[in-house]
C-alpha positions in Angstrom: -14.5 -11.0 10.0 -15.2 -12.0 6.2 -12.9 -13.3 3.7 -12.0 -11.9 0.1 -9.5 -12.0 -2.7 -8.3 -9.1 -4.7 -8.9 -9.0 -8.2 -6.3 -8.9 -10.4 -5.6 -12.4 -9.7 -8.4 -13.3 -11.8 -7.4 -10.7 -14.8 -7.8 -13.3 -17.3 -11.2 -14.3 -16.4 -14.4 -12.7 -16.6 -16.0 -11.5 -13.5 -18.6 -13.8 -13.5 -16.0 -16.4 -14.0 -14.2 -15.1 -11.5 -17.1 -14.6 -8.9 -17.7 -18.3 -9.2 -14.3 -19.1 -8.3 -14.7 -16.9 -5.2 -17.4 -19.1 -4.4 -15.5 -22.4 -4.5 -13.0 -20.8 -2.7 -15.4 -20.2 -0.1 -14.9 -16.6 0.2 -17.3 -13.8 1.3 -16.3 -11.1 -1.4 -14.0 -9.4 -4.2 -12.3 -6.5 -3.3 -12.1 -4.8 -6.8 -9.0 -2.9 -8.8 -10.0 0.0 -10.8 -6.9 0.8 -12.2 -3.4 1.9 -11.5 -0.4 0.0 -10.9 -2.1 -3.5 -10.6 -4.4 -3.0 -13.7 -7.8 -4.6 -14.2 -10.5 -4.8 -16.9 -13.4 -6.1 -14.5 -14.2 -2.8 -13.1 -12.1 0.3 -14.7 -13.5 3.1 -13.1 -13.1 5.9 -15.4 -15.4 3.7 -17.6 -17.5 2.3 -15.2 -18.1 5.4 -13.4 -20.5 6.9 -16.4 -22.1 3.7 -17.4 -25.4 2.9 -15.2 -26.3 0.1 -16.8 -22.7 -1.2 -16.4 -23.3 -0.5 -12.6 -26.1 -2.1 -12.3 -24.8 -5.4 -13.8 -22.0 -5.5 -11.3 -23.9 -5.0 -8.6 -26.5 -8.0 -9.8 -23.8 -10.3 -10.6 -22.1 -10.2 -6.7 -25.8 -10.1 -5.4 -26.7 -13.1 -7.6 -23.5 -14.5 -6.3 -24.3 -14.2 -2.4 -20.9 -11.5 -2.8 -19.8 -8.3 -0.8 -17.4 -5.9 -2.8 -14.8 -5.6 0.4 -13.2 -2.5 -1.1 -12.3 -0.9 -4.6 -8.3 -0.4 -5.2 -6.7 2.1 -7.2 -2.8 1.6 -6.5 -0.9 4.4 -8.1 1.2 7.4 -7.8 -0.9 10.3 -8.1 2.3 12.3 -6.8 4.6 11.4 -9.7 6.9 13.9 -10.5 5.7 13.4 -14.1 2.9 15.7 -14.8 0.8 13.4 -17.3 2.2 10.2 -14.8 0.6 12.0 -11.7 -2.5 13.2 -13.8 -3.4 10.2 -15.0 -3.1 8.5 -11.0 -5.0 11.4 -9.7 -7.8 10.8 -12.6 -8.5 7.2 -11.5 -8.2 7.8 -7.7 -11.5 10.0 -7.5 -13.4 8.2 -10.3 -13.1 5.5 -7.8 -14.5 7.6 -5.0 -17.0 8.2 -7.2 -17.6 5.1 -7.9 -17.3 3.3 -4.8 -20.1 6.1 -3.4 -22.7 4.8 -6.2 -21.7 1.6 -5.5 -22.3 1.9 -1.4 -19.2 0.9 -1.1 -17.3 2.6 1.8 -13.5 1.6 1.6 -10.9 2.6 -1.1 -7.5 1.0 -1.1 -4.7 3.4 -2.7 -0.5 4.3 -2.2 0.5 7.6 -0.8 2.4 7.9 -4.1 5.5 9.3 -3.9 7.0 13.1 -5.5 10.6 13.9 -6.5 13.3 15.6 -4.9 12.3 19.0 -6.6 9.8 20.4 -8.9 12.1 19.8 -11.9 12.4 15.9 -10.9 11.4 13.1 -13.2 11.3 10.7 -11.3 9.9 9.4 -7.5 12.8 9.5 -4.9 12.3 7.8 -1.9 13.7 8.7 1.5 14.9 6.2 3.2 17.8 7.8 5.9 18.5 11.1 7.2 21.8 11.6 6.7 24.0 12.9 4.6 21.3 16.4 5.6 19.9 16.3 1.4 18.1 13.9 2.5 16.2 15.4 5.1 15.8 17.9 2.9 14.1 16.1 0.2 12.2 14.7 2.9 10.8 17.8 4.3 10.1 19.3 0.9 8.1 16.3 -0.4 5.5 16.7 2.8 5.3 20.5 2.9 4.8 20.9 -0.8 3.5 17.6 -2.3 2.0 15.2 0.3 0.5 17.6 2.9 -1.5 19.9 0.1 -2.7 16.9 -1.8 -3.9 14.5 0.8 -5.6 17.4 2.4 -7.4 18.4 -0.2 -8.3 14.3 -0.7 -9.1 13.5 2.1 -11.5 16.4 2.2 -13.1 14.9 -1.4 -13.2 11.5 0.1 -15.0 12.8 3.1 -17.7 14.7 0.7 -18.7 11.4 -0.8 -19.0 9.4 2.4 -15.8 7.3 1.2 -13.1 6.5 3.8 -9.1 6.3 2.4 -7.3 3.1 3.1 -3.6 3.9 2.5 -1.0 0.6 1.9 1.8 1.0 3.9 4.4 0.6 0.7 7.9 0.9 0.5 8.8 3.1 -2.4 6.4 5.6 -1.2 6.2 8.6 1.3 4.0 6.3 3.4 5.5 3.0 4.3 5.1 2.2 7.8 3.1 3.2 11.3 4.9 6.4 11.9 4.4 8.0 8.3 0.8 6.8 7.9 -0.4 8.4 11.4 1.6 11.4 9.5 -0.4 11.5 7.0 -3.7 11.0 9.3 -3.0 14.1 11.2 -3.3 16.4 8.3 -5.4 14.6 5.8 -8.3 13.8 8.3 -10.0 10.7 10.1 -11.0 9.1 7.4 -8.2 8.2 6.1 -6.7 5.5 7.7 -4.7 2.0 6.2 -5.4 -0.9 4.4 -2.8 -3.6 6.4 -0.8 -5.5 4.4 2.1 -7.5 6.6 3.8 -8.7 3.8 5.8 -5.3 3.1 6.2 -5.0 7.2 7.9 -8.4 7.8 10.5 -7.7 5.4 11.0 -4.0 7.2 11.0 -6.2 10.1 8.4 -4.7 12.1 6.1 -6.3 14.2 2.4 -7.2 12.9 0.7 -7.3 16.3 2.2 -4.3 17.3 1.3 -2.3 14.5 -2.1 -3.1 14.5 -2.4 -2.7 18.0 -1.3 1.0 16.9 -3.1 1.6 14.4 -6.6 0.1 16.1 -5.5 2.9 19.0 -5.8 5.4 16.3 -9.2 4.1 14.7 -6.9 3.9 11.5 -7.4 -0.1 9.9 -10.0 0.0 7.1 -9.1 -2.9 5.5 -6.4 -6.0 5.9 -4.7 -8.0 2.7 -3.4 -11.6 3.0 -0.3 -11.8 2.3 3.0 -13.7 3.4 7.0 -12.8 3.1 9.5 -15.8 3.2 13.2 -14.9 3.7 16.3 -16.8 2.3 18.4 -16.4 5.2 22.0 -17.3 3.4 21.5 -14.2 1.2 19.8 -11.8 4.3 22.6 -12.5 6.3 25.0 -11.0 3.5 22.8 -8.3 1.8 20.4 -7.4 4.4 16.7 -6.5 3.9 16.5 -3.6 1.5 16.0 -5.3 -1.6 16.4 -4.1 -5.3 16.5 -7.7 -7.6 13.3 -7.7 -9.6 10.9 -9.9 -8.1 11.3 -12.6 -11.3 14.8 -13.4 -9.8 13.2 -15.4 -6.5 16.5 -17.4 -5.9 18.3 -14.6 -6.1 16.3 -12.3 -3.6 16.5 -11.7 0.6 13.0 -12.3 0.6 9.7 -12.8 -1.7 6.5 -13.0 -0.8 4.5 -16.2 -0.7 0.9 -17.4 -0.7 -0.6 -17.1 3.3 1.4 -19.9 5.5 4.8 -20.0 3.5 6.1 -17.9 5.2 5.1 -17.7 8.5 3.1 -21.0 9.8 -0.6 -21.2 10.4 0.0 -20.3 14.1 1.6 -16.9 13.4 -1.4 -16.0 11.0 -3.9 -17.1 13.7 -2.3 -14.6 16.6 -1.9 -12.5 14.3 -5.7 -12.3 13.5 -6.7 -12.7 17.1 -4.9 -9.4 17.4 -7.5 -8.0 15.0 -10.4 -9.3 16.6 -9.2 -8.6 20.2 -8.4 -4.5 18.6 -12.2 -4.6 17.4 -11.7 -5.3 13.3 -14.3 -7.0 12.4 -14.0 -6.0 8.3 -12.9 -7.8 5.3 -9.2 -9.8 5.0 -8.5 -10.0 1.9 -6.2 -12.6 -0.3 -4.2 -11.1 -2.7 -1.8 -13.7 -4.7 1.9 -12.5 -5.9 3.7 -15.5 -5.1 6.1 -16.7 -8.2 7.0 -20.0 -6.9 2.9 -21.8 -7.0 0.5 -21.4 -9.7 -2.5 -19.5 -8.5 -5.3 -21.7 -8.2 -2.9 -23.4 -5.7 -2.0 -20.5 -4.2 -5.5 -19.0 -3.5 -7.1 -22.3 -2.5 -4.1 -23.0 0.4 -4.3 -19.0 1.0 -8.3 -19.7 1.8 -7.8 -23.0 3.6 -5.4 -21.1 6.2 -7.7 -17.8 6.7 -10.3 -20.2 7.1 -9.2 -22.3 9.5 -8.1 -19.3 11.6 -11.5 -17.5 11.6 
């Protein structure tokens, strides 16, 4: 297994800047963002993607470097309800196919996104129960007429330009944990599989090992991110784990996440990758930093020293 960090940690850097911090860190690679939700200006693919010479430079710069590219990202919503919302997703999700196949890179990271309850909503509306029966409703008309017709004809693209799909498992969209992802497997094809992220399973309270002991069963993880959940228990044991306080408002919140070993010890993180190796994933893990409580240079460099140690 090789270590990485994603990007837009370093969005107020240049790359080269950035790619020299990857090497301090002692890090194997970058997995880029494109665009989307997490913004980024090192590598916007819809710019990128028609610029040669602008290719060529990136690629130099991580060979000069000694650097892989673990994955490009393009975290969106290319189901929005909102026509010019979901266009605009959609747009930068297969430039970065596109991109990622001149690159010979063979991973993208991306959300499900997530559609309304109708085709006159304006807004995503996540499912999260089955009862009272609108719900199911929504449920089933989101898959049969949004997700299923999309992600079919995606996963077909993908599979055109040699690119495999690696879905985060996300609350707040269709696809969010083991069952729904498989879902979405089944009719989108085998390439599309998940990028792991245990930081938005802890706080579902599922179980890591267990998860990717399914998902290795299915040939489904692509790709892994680094990323820890701490819980304040006083406010858990009143409000429980579904959590809507922004995440600025860390005292006031049932959980946050945290930089790799804050919330669960060292141990927990080295099982838990020993269940990667021991299911056969032998890719990229990669560091992504959204912890509002250390600065990042802190937070990368302990998130390294952890991963490190556990490899």
């Amino acid at each position: 297994m090789k270590l990485a960090v994603f990007s837009p940690v370093f969005s107020s850097i240049a790359l080269d800047e950035a790619l020299i911090e990857v090497n301090r860190l002692g890090l194997d690679g970058l997995e880029l963002a494109t665009g989307g939700y997490p913004g980024n200006d090192h590598c916007y693919s819809k710019r990128l993607l028609y610029d040669p010479e602008g290719i060529e430079r990136l690629l130099t710069a991580f060979y000069e470097h000694d650097l892989q590219i673990s994955a490009l990202s393009c975290h969106g919503n290319p189901l929005h309800p909102q026509r010019e919302k979901a266009d605009e997703f959609h747009s930068v999700w297969r430039s970065t196919v596109l991109l990622a196949e001149k690159l010979g890179v063979d991973t993208v990271n991306c959300f499900s996104g997530c559609p309304g309850d109708s085709s006159n909503s304006r807004y995503p509306n996540w499912v999260t129960c089955s009862w009272p029966e609108d719900y199911s409703e929504i449920l089933h008309w989101q898959w049969e007429e949004s997700v299923i017709p999309y992600w079919k004809e995606e996963g077909a693209f993908a599979r055109d330009h040699g690119v495999k799909i690696a879905i985060e498992m996300h609350p707040g969209f269709v696809v969010y944990n083991t069952e729904s992802l498989l879902r979405l497997r089944s009719v989108a094809g085998s390439n599309l599989g998940c990028n792991f992220d245990p930081s938005h399973l802890f706080w579902q309270q599922a179980d890591p090992d267990t998860v990717i002991r399914a998902l290795a069963d299915n040939n489904a993880l692509y790709h892994v991110h680094a990323k820890d959940t701490a819980f304040n228990k006083e406010i858990l044991s009143v409000n429980g784990v579904l959590e809507i306080k922004g995440a600025d408002k860390v005292s006031e919140r049932a959980w946050n996440f945290r930089t790799v070993g804050r919330g669960h010890d060292e141990g927990f993180w080295r099982e838990m990758i020993s269940t990667m190796k021991d299911a056969g994933y032998d890719g990229f893990i990669s560091i992504e930093h959204e912890d509002r409580l250390i600065d990042n240079e802190t937070g990368l460099e302990e998130a390294a020293s952890v991963l490190r140690r556990c490899l």
